[in-house]
TORKOL-4160 file (C-alpha; in steps of 0.2 Angstrom, whole numbers, padded with zeros to 4 digits, m for minus):
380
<pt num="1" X="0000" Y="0000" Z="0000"/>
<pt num="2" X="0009" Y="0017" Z="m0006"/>
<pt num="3" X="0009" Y="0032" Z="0009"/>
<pt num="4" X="m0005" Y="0044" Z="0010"/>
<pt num="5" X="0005" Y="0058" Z="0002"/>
<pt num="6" X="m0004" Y="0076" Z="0010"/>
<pt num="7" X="0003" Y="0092" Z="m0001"/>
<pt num="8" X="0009" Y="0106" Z="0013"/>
<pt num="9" X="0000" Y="0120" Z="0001"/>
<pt num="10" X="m0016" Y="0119" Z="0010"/>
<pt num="11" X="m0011" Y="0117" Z="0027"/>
<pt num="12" X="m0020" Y="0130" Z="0035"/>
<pt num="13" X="m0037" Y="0126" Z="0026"/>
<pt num="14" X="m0033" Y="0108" Z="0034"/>
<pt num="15" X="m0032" Y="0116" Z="0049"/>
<pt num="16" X="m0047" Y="0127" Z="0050"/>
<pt num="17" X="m0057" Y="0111" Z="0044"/>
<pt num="18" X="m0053" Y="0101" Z="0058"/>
<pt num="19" X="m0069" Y="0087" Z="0061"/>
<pt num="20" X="m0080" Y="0091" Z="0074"/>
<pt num="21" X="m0083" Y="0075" Z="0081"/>
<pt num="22" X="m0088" Y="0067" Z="0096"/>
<pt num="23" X="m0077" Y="0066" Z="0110"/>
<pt num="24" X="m0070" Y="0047" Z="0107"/>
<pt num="25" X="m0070" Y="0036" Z="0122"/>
<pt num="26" X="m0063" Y="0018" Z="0130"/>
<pt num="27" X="m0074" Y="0006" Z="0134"/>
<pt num="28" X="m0079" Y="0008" Z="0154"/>
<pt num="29" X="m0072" Y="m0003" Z="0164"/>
<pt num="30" X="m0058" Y="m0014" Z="0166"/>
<pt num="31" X="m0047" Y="m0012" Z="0148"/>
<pt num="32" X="m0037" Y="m0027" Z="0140"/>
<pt num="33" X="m0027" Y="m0019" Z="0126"/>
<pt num="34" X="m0020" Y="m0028" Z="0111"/>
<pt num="35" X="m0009" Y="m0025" Z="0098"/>
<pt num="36" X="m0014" Y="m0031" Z="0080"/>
<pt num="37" X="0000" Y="m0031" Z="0067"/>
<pt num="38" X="m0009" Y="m0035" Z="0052"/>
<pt num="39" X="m0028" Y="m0038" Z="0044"/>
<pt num="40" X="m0027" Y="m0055" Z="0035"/>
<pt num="41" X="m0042" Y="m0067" Z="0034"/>
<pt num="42" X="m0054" Y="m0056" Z="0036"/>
<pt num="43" X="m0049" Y="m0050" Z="0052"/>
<pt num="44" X="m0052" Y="m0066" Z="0062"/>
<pt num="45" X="m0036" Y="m0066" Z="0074"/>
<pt num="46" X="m0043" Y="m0047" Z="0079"/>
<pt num="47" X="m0061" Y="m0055" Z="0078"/>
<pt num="48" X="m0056" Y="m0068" Z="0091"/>
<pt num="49" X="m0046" Y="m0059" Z="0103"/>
<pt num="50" X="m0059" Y="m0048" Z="0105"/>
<pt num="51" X="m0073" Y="m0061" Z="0107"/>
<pt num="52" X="m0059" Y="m0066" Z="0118"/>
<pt num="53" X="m0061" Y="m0051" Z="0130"/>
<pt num="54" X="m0049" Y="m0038" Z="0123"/>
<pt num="55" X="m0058" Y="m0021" Z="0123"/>
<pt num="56" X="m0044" Y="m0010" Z="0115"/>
<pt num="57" X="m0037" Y="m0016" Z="0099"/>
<pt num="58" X="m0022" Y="m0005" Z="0093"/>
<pt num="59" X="m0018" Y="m0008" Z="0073"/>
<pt num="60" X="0001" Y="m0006" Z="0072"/>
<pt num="61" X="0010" Y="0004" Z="0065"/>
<pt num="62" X="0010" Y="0019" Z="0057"/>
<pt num="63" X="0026" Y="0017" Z="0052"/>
<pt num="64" X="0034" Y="0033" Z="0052"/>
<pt num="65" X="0025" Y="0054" Z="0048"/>
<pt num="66" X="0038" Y="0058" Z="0035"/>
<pt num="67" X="0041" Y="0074" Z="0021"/>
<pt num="68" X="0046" Y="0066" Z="0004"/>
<pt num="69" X="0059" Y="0075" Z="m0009"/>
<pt num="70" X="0045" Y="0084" Z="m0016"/>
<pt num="71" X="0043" Y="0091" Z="0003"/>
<pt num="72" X="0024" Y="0083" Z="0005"/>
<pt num="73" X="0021" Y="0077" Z="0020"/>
<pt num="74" X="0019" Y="0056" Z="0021"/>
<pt num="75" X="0009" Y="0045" Z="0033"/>
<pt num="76" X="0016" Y="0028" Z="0031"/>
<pt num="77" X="0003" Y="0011" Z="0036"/>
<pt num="78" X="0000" Y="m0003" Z="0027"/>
<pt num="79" X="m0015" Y="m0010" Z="0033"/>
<pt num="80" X="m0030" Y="m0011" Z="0024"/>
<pt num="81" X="m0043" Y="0001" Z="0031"/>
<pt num="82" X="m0056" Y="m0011" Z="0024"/>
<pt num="83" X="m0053" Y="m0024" Z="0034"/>
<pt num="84" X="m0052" Y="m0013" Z="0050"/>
<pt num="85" X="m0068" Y="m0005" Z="0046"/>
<pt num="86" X="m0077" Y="m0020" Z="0044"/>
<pt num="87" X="m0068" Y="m0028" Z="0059"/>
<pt num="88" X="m0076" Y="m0013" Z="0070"/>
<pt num="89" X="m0093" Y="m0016" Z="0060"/>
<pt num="90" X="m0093" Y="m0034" Z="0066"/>
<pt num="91" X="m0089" Y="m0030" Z="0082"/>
<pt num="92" X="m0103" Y="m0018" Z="0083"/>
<pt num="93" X="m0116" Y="m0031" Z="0076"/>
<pt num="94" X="m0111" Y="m0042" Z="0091"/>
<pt num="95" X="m0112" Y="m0029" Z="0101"/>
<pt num="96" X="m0092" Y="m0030" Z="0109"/>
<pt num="97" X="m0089" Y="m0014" Z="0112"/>
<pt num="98" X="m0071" Y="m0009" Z="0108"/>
<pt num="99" X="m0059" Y="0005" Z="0105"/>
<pt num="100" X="m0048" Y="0006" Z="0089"/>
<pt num="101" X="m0031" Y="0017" Z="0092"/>
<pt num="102" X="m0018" Y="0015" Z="0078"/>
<pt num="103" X="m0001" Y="0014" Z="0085"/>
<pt num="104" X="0014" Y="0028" Z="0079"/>
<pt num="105" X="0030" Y="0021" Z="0077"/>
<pt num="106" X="0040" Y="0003" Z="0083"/>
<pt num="107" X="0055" Y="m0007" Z="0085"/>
<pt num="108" X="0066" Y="0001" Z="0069"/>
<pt num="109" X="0054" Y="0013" Z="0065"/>
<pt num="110" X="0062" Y="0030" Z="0061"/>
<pt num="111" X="0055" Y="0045" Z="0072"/>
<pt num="112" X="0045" Y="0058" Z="0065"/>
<pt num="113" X="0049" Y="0073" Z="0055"/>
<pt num="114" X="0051" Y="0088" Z="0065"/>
<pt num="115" X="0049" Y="0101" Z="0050"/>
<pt num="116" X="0031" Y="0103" Z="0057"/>
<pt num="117" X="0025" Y="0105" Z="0073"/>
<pt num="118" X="0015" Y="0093" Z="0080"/>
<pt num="119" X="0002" Y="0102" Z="0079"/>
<pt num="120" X="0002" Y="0102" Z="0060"/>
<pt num="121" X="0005" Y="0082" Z="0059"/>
<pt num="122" X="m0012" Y="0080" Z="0070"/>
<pt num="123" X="m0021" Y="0091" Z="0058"/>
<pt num="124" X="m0013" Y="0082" Z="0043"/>
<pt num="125" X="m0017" Y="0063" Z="0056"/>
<pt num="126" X="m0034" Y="0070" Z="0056"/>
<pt num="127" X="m0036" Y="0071" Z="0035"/>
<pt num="128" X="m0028" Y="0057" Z="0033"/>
<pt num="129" X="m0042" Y="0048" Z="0046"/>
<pt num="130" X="m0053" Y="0055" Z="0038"/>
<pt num="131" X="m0050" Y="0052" Z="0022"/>
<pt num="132" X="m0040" Y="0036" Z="0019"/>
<pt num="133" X="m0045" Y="0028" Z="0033"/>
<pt num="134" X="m0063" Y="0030" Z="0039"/>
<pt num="135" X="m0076" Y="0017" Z="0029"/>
<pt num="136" X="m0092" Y="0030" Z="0031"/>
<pt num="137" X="m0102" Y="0015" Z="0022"/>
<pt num="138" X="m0097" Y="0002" Z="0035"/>
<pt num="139" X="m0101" Y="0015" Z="0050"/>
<pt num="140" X="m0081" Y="0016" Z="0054"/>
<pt num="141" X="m0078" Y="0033" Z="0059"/>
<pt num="142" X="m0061" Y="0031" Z="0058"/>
<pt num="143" X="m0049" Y="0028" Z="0073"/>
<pt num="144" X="m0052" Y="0033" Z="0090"/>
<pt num="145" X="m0034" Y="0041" Z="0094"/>
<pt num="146" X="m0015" Y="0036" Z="0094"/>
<pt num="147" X="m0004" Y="0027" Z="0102"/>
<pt num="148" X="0015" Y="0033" Z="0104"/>
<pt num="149" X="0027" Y="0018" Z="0102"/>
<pt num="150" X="0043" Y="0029" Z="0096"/>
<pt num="151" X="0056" Y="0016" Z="0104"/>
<pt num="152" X="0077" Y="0013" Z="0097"/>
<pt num="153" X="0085" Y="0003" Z="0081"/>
<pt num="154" X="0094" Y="m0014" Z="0080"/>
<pt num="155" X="0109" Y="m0004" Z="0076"/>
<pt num="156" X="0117" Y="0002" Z="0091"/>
<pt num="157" X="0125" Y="0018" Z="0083"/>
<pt num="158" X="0109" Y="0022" Z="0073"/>
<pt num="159" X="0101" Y="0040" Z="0075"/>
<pt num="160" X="0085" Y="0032" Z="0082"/>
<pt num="161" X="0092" Y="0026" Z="0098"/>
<pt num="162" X="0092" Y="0043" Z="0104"/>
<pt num="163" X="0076" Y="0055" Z="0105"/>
<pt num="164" X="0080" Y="0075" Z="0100"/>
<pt num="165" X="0072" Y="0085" Z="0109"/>
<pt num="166" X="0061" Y="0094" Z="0096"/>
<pt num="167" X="0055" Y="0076" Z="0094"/>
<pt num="168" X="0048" Y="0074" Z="0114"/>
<pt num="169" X="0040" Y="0090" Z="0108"/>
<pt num="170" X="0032" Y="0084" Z="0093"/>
<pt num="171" X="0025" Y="0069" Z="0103"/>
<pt num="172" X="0018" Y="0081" Z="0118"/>
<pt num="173" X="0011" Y="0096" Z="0106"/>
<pt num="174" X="0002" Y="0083" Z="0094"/>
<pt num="175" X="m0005" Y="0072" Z="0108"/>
<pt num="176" X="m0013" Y="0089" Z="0116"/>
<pt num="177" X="m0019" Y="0095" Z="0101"/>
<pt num="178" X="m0028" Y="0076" Z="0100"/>
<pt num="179" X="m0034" Y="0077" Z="0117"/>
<pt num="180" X="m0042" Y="0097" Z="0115"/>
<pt num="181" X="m0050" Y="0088" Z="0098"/>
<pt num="182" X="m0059" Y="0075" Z="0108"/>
<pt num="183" X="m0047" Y="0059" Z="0103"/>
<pt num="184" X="m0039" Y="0047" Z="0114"/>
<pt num="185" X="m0019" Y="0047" Z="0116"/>
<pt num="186" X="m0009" Y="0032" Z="0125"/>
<pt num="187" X="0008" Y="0029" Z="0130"/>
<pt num="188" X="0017" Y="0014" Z="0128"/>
<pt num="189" X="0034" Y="0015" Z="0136"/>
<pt num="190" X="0046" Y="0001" Z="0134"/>
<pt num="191" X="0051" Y="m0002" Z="0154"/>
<pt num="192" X="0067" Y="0009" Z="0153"/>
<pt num="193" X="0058" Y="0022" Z="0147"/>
<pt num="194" X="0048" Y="0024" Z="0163"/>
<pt num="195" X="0059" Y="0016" Z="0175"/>
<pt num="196" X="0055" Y="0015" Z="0195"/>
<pt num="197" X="0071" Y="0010" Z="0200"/>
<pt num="198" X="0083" Y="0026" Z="0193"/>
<pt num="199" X="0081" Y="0044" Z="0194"/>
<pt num="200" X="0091" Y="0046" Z="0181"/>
<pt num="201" X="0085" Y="0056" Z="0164"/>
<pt num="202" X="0093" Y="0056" Z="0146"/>
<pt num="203" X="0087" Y="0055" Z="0130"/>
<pt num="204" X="0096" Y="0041" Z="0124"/>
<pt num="205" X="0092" Y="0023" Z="0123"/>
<pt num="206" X="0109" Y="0014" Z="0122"/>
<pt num="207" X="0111" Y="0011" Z="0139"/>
<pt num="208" X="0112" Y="m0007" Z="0151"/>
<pt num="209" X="0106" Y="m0009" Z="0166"/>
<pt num="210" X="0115" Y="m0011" Z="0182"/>
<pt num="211" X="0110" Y="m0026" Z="0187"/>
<pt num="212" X="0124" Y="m0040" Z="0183"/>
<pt num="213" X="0114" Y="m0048" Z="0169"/>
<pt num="214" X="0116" Y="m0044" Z="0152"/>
<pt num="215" X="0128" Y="m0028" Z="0153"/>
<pt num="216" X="0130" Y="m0032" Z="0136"/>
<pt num="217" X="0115" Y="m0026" Z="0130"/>
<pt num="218" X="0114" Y="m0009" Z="0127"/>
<pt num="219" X="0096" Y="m0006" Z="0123"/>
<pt num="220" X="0088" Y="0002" Z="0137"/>
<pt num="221" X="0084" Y="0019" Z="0141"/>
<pt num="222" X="0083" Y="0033" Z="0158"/>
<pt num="223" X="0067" Y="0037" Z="0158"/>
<pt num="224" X="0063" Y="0047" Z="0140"/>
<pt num="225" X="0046" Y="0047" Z="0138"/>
<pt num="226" X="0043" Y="0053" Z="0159"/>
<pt num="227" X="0046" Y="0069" Z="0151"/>
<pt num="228" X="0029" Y="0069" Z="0141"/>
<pt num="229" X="0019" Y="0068" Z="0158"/>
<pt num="230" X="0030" Y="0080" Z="0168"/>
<pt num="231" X="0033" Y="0095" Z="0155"/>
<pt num="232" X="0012" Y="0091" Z="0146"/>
<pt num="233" X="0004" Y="0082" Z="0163"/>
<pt num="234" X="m0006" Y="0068" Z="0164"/>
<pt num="235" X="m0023" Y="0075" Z="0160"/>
<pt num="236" X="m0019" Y="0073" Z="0140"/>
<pt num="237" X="m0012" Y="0055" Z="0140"/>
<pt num="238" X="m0028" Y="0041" Z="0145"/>
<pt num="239" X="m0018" Y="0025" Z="0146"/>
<pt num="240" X="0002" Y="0022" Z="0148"/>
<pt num="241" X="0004" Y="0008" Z="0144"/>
<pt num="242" X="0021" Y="0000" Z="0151"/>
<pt num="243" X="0031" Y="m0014" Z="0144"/>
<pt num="244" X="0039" Y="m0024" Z="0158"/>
<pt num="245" X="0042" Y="m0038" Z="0143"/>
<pt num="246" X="0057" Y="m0027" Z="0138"/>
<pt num="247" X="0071" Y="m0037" Z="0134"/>
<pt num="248" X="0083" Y="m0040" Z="0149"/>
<pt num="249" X="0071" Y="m0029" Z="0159"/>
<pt num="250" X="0072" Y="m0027" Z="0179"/>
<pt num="251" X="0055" Y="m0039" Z="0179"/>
<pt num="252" X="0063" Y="m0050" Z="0170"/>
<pt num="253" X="0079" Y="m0049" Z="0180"/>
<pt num="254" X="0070" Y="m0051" Z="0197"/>
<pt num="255" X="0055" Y="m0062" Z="0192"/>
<pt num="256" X="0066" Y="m0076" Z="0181"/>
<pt num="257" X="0085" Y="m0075" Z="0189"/>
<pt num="258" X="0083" Y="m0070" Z="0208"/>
<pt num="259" X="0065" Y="m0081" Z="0210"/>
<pt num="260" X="0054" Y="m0068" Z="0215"/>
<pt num="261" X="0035" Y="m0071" Z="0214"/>
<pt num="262" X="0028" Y="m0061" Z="0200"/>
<pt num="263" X="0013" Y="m0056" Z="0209"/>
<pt num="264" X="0024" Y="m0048" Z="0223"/>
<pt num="265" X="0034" Y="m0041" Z="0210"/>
<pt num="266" X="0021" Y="m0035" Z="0202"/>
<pt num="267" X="0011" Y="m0026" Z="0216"/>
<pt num="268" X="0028" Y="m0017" Z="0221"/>
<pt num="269" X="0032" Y="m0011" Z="0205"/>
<pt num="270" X="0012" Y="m0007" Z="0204"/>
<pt num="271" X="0012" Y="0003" Z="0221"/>
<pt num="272" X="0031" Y="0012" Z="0214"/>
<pt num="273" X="0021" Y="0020" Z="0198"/>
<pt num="274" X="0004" Y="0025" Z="0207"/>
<pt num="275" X="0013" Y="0035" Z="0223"/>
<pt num="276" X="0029" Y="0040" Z="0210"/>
<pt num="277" X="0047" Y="0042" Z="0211"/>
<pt num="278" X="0058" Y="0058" Z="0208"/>
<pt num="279" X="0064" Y="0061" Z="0190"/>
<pt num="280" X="0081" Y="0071" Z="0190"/>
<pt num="281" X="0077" Y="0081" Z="0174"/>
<pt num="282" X="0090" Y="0094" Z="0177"/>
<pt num="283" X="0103" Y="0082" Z="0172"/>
<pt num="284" X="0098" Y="0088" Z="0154"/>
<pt num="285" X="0095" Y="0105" Z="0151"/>
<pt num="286" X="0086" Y="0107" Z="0135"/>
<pt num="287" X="0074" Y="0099" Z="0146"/>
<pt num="288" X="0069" Y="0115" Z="0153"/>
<pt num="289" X="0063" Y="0106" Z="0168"/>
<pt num="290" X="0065" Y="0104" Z="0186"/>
<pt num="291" X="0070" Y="0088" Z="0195"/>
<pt num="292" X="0051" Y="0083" Z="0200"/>
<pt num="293" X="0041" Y="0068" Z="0204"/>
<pt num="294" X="0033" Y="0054" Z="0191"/>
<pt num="295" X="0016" Y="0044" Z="0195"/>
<pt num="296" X="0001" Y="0038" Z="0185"/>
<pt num="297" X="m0013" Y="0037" Z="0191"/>
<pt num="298" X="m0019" Y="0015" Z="0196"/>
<pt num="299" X="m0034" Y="0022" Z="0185"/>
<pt num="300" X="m0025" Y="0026" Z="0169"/>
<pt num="301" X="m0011" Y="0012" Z="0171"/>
<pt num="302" X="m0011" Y="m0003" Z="0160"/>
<pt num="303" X="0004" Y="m0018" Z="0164"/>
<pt num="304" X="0010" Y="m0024" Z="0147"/>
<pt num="305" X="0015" Y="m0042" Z="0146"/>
<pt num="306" X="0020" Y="m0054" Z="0132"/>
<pt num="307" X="0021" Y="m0072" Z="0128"/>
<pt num="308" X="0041" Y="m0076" Z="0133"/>
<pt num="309" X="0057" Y="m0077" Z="0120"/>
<pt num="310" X="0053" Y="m0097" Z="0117"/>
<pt num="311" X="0059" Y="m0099" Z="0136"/>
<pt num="312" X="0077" Y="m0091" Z="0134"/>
<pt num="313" X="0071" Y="m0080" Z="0148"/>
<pt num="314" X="0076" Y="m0064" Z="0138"/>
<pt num="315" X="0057" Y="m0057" Z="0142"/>
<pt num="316" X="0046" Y="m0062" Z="0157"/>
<pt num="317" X="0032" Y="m0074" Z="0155"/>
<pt num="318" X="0018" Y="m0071" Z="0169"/>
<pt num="319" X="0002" Y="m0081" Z="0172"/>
<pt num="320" X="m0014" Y="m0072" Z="0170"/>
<pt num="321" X="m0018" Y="m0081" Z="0187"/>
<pt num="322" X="m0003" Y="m0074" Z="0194"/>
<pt num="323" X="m0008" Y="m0056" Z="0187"/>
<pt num="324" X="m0026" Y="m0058" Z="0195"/>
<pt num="325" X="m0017" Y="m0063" Z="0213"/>
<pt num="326" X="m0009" Y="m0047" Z="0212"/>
<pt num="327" X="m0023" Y="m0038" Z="0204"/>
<pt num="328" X="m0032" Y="m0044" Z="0221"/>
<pt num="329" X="m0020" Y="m0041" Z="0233"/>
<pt num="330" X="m0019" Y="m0021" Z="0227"/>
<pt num="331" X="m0038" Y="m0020" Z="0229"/>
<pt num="332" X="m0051" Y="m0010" Z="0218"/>
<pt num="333" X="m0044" Y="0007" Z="0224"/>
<pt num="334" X="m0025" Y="0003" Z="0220"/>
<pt num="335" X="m0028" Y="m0009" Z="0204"/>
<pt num="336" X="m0021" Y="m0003" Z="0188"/>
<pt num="337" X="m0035" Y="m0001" Z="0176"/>
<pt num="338" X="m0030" Y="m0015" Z="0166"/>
<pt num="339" X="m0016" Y="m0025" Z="0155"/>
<pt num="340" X="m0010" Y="m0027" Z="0137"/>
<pt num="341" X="0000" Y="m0038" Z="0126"/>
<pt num="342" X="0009" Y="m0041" Z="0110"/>
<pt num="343" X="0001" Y="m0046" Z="0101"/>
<pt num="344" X="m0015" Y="m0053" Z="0092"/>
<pt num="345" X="m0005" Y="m0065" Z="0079"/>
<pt num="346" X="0004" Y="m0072" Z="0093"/>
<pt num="347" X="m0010" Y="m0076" Z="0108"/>
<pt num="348" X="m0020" Y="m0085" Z="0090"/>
<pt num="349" X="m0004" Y="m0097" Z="0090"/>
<pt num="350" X="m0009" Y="m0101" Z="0110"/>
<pt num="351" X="0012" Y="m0102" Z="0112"/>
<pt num="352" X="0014" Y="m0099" Z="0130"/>
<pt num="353" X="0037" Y="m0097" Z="0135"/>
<pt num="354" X="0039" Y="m0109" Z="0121"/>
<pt num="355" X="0026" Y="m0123" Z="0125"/>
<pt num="356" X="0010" Y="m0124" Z="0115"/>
<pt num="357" X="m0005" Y="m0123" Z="0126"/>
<pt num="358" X="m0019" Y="m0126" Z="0112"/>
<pt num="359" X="m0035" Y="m0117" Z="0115"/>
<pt num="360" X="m0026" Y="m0105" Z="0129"/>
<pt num="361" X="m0026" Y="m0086" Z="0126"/>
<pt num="362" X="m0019" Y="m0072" Z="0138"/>
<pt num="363" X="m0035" Y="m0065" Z="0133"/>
<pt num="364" X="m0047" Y="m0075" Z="0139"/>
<pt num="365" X="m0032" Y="m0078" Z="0153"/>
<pt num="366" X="m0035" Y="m0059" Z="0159"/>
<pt num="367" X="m0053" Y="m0060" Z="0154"/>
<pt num="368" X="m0056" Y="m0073" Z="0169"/>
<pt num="369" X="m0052" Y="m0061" Z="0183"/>
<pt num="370" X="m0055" Y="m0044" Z="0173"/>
<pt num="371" X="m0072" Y="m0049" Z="0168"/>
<pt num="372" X="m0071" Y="m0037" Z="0153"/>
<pt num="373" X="m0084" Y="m0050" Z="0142"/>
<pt num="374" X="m0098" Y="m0059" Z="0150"/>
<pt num="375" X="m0093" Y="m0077" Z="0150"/>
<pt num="376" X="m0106" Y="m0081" Z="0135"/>
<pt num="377" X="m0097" Y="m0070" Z="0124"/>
<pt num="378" X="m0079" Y="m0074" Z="0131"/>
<pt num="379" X="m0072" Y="m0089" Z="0119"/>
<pt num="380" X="m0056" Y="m0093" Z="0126"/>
């Protein structure tokens, strides 16, 4: 599929023509979030995770917001809108409701042109919603928001494995301009990237963590996207959504080589985001901030997971059942609001650490305790 190619000439008529839409929304309630990497077969493997029990299906990735040599502005995605649309249709018939967020960026992905501001890029997102990817006849409105997933490259010395500062703008500037406009924006932090345990800040994501595990890896970051919420606040981000499934993570660390039960892993690391830890900002200046205190709110906190590296214990495998004990030992009031995984393709394999587990899902795993579909619906 070629990129939706925007011409900058009529930028501010795209502006001023902004859609007035209703304010999109999450589902209520508990929220388990999935990413889906493509659209084959008619959409079945999103079909099933959300009869499953995911509410929040995020269609990755919009690959990169891009100007080409003719200086046009370029939305990469290679999805097919038709199958997302009538996805969301079936979903609707069967009366599941869900939330459709479209993911920005990913593993390798270049990060976006800074030539415009982000406020330009969310009116020239909004076009492009509008008009490439919205199915008016199916009743698809397009998506509901975006998701940042900006993360580093495979190759250590590439330009990606450092954030500019213009860029942490971009990301902050376009996601108020979303939220002001009624959309919903999400977070979705690799763990380094909103770590508990350091209150060290930089924007670059070649470091290794201190633990003595894996110096060698030099993938991780201090805390980079902890500058959205502290310089834009929380109020324009609904969900972060953090990936303790890093590779070499501290969960993984803790959790696979020192023993420690997940679920007690889990509801300290919990209780560490919600009350907060101090960030020390200063230690950048183009930062423009001041050394200050992280949290998220239990209530707009979602716990990433993931299915294991084949049992190599590179990323941490945990149980639903393990999640849920967790879940109950923080109470209601402390809870976050929910979990997510990567991704669809791979819960439809029913590959759980390496060992096939036919019929098993994390969605209907997480389902069972978060009670997101009634158990008729539910089809694990």
């Amino acid at each position: 599929m070629q990129p939706f190619n925007l011409c900058l000439l009529p930028l501010l008529l795209l502006q001023a023509a902004s859609p007035l839409l209703a304010k999109r929304t999450l589902p209520t309630g508990n929220l388990i979030v999935a990413y889906v990497d493509n659209c084959n077969n008619d959409g079945q493997e999103a079909l099933s995770e959300a009869r499953a029990g995911v509410n929040v299906l995020i269609w990755s990735f919009i690959s990169d917001l891009a100007i080409d040599n003719n200086g046009k502005p370029q939305i990469h995605f290679d999805l097919d809108p038709d199958c997302i649309a009538q996805v969301a249709q079936t979903l609707r018939e069967e009366r599941l409701q869900t939330t459709h967020l479209v993911s920005i960026g990913g593993w390798n992905a270049p990060h976006p042109n800074t030539t415009l501001t982000g406020g330009e890029w969310w009116n020239l997102w909004t076009t492009w919603n509008r008009d490439f990817i919205a199915r008016p006849r199916l009743n698809f409105s397009g998506f509901d928001g975006i998701d940042w997933d900006l993360e580093g490259n495979n190759a250590v010395a590439s330009e990606w494995n450092h954030f500019t500062q213009p860029c942490l703008d971009l990301m902050g500037t376009m996601s108020a301009t979303a939220h002001q406009e009624g959309f919903l924006v999400t977070l979705v932090p690799p763990e380094s990237y909103f770590d508990v345990m350091t209150s060290d800040y930089d924007r670059a994501l070649n470091h290794s963590y201190p633990e003595p595990w894996h110096p060698e890896f030099q993938y991780h970051g201090h805390n980079v996207y902890t500058y959205l919420l502290a310089k834009y606040t929380l109020d324009i981000f609904d969900l972060v959504d953090i990936q303790l499934y890093e590779s070499y993570s501290h969960a993984t660390y803790y959790i696979n080589q020192r023993g420690q039960s997940p679920s007690h892993y889990l509801v300290e690391w919990v209780t560490n985001v919600t009350t907060g830890w101090m960030v020390n900002f200063e230690n950048d200046p183009l930062s423009g901030l001041k050394n200050q205190m992280v949290q998220v709110d239990p209530k707009k906190l979602i716990v990433g997971f993931s299915f294991g590296n084949n049992g190599n214990g590179r990323t941490v495998f945990i149980w639903p059942k393990d999640v849920a004990a967790a879940w109950a030992q923080l109470g209601d009031t402390n809870a976050p609001r929910g979990v997510m995984f990567w991704n669809a393709n791979l819960d439809q394999q029913h590959v759980m650490n390496g060992t096939l587990d036919p019929g098993y899902t994390l969605a209907g795993g997480f389902n069972s305790f978060l009670h997101v579909r009634d158990s008729d619906e539910a089809v694990y």
